[in-house]
C-alpha positions as CSV (number, residue, x, y, z in Angstrom):
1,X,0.0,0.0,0.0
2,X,2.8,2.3,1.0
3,X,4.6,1.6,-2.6
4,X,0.9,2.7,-4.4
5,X,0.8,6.0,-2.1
6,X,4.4,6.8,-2.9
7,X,3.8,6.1,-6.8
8,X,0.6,7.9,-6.2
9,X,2.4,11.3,-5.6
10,X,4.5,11.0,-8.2
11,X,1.5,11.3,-10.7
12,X,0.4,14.0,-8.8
13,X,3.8,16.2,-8.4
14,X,3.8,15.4,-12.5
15,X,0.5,17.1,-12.7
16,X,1.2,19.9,-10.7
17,X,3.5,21.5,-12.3
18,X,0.6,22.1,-15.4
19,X,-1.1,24.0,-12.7
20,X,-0.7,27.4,-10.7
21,X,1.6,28.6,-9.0
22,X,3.6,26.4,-11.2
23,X,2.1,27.0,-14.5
24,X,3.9,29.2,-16.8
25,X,3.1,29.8,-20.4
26,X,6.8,29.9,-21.7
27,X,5.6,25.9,-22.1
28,X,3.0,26.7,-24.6
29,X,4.9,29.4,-27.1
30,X,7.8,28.9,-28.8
31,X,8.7,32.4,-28.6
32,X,9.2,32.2,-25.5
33,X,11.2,29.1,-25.6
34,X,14.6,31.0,-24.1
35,X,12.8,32.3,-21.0
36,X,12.1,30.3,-17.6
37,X,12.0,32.8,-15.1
38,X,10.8,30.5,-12.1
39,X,13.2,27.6,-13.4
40,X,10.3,24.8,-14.4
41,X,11.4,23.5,-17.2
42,X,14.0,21.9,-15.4
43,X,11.6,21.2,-12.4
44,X,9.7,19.7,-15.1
45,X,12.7,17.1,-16.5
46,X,13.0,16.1,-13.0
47,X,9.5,15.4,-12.4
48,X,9.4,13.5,-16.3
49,X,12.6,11.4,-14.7
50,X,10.7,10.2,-11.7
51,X,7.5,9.7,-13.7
52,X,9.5,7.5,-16.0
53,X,11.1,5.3,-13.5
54,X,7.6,4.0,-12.6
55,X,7.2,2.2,-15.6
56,X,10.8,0.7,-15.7
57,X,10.1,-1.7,-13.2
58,X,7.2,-3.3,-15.5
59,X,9.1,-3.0,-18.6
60,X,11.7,-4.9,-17.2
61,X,9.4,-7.5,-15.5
62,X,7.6,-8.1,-19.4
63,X,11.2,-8.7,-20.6
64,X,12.5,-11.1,-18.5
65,X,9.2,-13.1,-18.6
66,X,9.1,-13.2,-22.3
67,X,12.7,-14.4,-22.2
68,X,11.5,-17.1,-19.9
69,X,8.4,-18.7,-21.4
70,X,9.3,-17.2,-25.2
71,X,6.2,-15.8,-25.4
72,X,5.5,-14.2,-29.1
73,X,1.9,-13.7,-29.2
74,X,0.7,-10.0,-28.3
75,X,-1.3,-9.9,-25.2
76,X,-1.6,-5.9,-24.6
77,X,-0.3,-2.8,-25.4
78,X,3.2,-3.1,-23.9
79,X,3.8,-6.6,-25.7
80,X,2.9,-5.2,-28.9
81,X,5.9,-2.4,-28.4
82,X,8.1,-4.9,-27.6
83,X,7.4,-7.1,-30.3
84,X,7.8,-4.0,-32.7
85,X,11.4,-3.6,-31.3
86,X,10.6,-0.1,-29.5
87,X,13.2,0.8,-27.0
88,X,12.9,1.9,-23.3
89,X,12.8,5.5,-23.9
90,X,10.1,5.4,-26.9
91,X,7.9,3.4,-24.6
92,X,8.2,5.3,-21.5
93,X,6.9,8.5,-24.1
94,X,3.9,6.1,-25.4
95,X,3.1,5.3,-22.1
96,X,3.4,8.7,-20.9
97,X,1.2,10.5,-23.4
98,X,-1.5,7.5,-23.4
99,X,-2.2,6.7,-20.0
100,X,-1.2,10.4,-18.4
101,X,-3.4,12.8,-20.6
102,X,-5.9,10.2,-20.0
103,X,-6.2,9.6,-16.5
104,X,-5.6,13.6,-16.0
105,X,-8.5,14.1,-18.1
106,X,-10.6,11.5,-16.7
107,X,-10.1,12.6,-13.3
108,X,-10.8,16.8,-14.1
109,X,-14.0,15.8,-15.8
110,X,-15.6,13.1,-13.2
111,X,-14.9,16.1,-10.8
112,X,-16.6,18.5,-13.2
113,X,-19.8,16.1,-13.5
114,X,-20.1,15.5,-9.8
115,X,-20.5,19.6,-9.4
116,X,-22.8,19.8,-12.4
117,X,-24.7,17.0,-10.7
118,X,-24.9,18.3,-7.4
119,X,-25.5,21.5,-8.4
120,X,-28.4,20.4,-10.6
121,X,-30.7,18.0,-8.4
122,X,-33.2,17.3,-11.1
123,X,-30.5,16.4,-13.6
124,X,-28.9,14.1,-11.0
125,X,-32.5,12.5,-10.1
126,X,-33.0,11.6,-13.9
127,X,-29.3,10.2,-14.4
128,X,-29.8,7.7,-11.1
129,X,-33.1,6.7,-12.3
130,X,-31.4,5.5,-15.3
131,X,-28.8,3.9,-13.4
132,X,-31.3,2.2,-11.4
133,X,-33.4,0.7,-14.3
134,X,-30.7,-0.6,-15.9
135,X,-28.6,-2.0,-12.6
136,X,-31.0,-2.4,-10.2
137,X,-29.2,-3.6,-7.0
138,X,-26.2,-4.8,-9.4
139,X,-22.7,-3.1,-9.4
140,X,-21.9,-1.2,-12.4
141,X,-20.2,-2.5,-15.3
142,X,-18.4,-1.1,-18.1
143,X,-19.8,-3.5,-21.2
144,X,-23.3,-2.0,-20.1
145,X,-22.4,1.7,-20.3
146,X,-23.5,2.0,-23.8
147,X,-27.4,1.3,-22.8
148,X,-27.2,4.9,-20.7
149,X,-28.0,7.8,-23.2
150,X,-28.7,10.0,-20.5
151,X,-25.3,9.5,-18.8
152,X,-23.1,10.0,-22.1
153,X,-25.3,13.3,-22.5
154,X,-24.3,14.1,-19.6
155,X,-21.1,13.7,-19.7
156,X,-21.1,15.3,-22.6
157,X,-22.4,18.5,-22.0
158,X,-20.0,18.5,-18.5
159,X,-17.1,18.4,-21.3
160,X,-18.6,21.1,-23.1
161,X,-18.9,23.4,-20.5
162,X,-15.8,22.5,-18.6
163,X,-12.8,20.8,-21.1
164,X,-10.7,19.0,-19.2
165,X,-7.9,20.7,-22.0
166,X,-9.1,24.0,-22.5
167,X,-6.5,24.9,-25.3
168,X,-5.5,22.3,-27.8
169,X,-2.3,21.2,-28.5
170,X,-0.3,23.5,-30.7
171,X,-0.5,23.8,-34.5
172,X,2.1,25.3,-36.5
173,X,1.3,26.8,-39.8
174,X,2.8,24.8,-42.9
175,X,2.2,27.4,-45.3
176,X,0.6,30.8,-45.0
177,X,-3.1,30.0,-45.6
178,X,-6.4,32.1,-44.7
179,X,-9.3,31.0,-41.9
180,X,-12.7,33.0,-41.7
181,X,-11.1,36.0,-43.4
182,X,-7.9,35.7,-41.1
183,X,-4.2,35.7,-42.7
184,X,-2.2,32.9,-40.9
185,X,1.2,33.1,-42.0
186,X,3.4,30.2,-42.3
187,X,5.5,28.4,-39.4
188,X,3.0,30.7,-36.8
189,X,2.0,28.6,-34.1
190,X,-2.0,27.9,-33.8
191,X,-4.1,27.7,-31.0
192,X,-7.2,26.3,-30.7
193,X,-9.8,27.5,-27.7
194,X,-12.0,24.5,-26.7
195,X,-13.7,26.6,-23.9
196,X,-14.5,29.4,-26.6
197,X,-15.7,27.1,-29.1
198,X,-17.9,24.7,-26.2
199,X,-19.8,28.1,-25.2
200,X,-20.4,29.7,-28.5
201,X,-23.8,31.3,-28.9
202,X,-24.1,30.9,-32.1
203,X,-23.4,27.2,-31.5
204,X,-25.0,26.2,-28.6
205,X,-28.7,27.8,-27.4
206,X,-28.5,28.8,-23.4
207,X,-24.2,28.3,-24.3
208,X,-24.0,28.8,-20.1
209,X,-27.2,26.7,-18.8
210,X,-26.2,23.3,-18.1
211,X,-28.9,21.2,-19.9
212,X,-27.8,17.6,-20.7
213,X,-31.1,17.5,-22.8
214,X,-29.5,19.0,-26.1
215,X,-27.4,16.1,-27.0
216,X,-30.5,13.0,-26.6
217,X,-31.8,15.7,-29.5
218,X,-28.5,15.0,-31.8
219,X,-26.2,12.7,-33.0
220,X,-23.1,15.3,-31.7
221,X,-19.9,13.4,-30.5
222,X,-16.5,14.3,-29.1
223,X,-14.0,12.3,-31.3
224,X,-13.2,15.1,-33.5
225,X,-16.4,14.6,-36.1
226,X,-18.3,17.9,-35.1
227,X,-16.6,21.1,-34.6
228,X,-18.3,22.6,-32.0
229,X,-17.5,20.2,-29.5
230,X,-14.0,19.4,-29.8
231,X,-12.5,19.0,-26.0
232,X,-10.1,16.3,-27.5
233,X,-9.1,18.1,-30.3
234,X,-9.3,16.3,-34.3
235,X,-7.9,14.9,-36.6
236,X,-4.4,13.4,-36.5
237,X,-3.5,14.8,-33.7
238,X,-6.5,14.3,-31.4
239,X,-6.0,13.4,-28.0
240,X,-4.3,10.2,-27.8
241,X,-5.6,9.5,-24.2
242,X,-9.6,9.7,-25.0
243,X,-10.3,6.1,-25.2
244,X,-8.7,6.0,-22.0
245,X,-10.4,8.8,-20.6
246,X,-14.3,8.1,-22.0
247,X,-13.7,4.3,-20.8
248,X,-13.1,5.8,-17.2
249,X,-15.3,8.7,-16.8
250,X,-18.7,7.3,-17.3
251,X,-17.7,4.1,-15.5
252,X,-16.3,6.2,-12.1
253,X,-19.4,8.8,-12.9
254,X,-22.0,5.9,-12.9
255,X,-20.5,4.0,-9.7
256,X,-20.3,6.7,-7.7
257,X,-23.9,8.1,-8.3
258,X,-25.6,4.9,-8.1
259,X,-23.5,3.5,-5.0
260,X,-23.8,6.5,-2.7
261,X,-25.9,9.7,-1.5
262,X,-23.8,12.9,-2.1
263,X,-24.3,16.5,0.2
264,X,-22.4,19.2,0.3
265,X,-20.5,19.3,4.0
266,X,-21.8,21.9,6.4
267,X,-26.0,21.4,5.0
268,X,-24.5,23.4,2.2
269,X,-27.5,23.6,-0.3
270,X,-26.8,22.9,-3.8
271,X,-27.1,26.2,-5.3
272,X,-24.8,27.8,-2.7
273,X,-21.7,25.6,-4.8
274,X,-19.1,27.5,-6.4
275,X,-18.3,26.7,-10.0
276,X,-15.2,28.5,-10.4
277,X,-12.1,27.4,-12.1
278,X,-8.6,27.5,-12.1
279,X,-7.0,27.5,-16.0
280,X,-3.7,26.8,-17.0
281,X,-3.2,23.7,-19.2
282,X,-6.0,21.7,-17.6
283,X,-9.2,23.0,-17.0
284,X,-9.5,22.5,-12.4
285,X,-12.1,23.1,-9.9
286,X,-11.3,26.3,-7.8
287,X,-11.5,25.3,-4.9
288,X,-11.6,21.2,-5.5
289,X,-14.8,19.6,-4.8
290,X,-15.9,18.5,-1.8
291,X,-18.6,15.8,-0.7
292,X,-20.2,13.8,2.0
293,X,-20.7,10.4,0.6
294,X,-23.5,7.8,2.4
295,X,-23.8,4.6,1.0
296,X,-27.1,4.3,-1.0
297,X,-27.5,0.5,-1.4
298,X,-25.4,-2.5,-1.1
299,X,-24.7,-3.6,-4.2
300,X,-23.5,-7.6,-5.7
C-alpha cells in the first residue's frame, strides 16, 4: 500500500507543475522558448525522470518473462511495443502520453460532472433513475455503459462546459493560408480554444445553462467529427488519451452516483456551490470539490 501512495504522488507532483503557482506559459509558445523565469522546465525534466522510472520496473518485468516462457503472441499494449522492437525510452513516451493525458482528463471531468450533478438536483434524479433501471441492485459494469444515453449526454455536455484541456495542443502553420477572413502566416503557431468554441452562442442555445437535454436531440460526439465540440481536439493529432479517458469517466461517474448519497459538508445547499475554475493547461475546480458520501444501497 505504502509503494501505491508513494507512486501515487509521483503522478500527482507530475501534474502539478501544469497548474498554478507552477504554470507558466513559456511551455506553450515557442517564442518564449529561451525564457524560464521561475526555473520549471527543469523542475519539469526532474518530475518527467521520476514519472519514467515508474514504468521501468514493469518493462523490465515483461522482458525477463518473455525471455523465460518465449512468449511471441501479443497480449496488450506493452507486448505489442516490444514485439515491434521499440526501446525503453520510446515506450516510456507512449506510455506517458497515453495513459497520463488520460487519466488527467478522466479525473478533471468526473470532478466537473459531480459539481454539475450536485449543483443540478433534477439532472442528478433523472441520471440515477437511469442507473437504477438498468442496474438495479447490481454493481456497475463497463460492457453496459452503452445502454445509458442520459449518462453520455451528460457527460457530454459537462465536457462542453468545462474541457478537461481548455486549449488544444499547438499547431504550426505549414504554409501561410487564410481561416474566416484571417491571414495565418506560415511556421506561426495555432491555438485552438476549446472553452470558446464549447460556449459559442451561435453554437449552442443557453451556451451557459447546463442542460444535458441537447445532445439526446442529436447525434453530436466528441471524437473530432463535429466542430463545435471538440474538448479532445481532431484529426491526427486528437487526443491520444480519450479512449482511456471516456472508458473511465462514465464508468467512475455511474459508480459513484448509483452506489452512494452525495451533500455538500456543512447542509450546504446545492445552489450555494461554487463553480469557479482555475485555467492553466487543464481546466480544475477552484476550490476542488468536496462531498459527504452515504452509501445508497449494497450492491452484488
Amino acid at each position: 500500500m505504502e509503494k501505491v501512495v508513494e507512486e501515487w504522488k509521483v503522478v500527482e507532483e507530475w501534474g502539478s507543475i501544469n497548474t498554478p503557482p507552477h504554470f507558466s506559459l513559456v511551455f506553450h509558445f515557442q517564442h518564449l522558448n529561451g525564457l524560464d523565469p521561475q526555473r520549471l522546465k527543469k523542475e519539469a525534466l526532474v518530475r518527467l525522470d521520476k514519472v519514467d522510472k515508474l514504468w521501468e520496473p514493469i518493462v523490465e518485468e515483461r522482458k525477463r518473462e518473455r525471455q523465460v516462457n518465449n512468449r511471441v503472441e501479443c497480449t496488450d499494449m506493452l507486448d505489442v511495443l516490444l514485439d515491434n522492437n521499440y526501446n525503453d525510452a520510446e515506450i516510456n513516451n507512449i506510455f506517458l502520453e497515453t495513459f497520463g493525458p488520460g487519466s488527467e482528463s478522466s479525473s478533471a471531468t468526473a470532478e466537473w460532472v459531480m459539481s454539475e450533478l450536485i449543483k443540478n438536483p433534477p439532472v442528478l434524479a433523472r441520471l440515477r433513475q437511469e442507473l437504477d433501471n438498468e442496474f438495479g441492485h447490481s454493481k456497475v459494469t463497463g460492457s453496459r455503459l452503452a445502454n445509458l444515453p442520459y449518462l453520455s449526454a451528460v457527460i457530454k455536455e459537462t465536457m462542453r462546459l468545462h474541457p478537461a484541456i481548455p486549449f488544444m495542443l499547438p499547431h504550426k502553420a505549414v504554409e501561410t493560408c487564410q481561416v474566416l477572413g484571417y491571414t495565418i502566416p506560415q511556421g506561426f503557431q495555432v491555438q485552438l480554444n476549446a472553452y470558446a468554441i464549447g460556449r459559442d452562442p451561435e453554437a449552442w442555445p443557453e451556451p451557459n445553462t447546463f442542460r444535458p437535454e441537447r445532445f439526446l436531440e442529436s447525434d453530436i460526439d466528441y471524437q473530432g467529427n463535429h466542430f463545435e465540440l471538440v474538448p479532445f481536439g481532431a484529426g491526427r493529432r486528437i487526443c491520444p488519451g480519450l479512449p482511456l479517458a471516456m472508458k473511465n469517466t462514465p464508468l467512475i461517474v455511474s459508480s459513484l452516483i448509483h452506489e452512494f448519497d452525495w451533500s455538500l459538508p456543512g447542509g450546504t445547499p446545492p445552489e450555494k456551490l461554487e463553480m469557479n475554475d482555475q485555467l492553466s493547461i487543464a481546466l480544475t475546480k477552484d476550490p476542488s470539490l468536496c462531498l459527504v458520501p452515504k452509501l445508497r444501497r449494497v450492491v452484488s
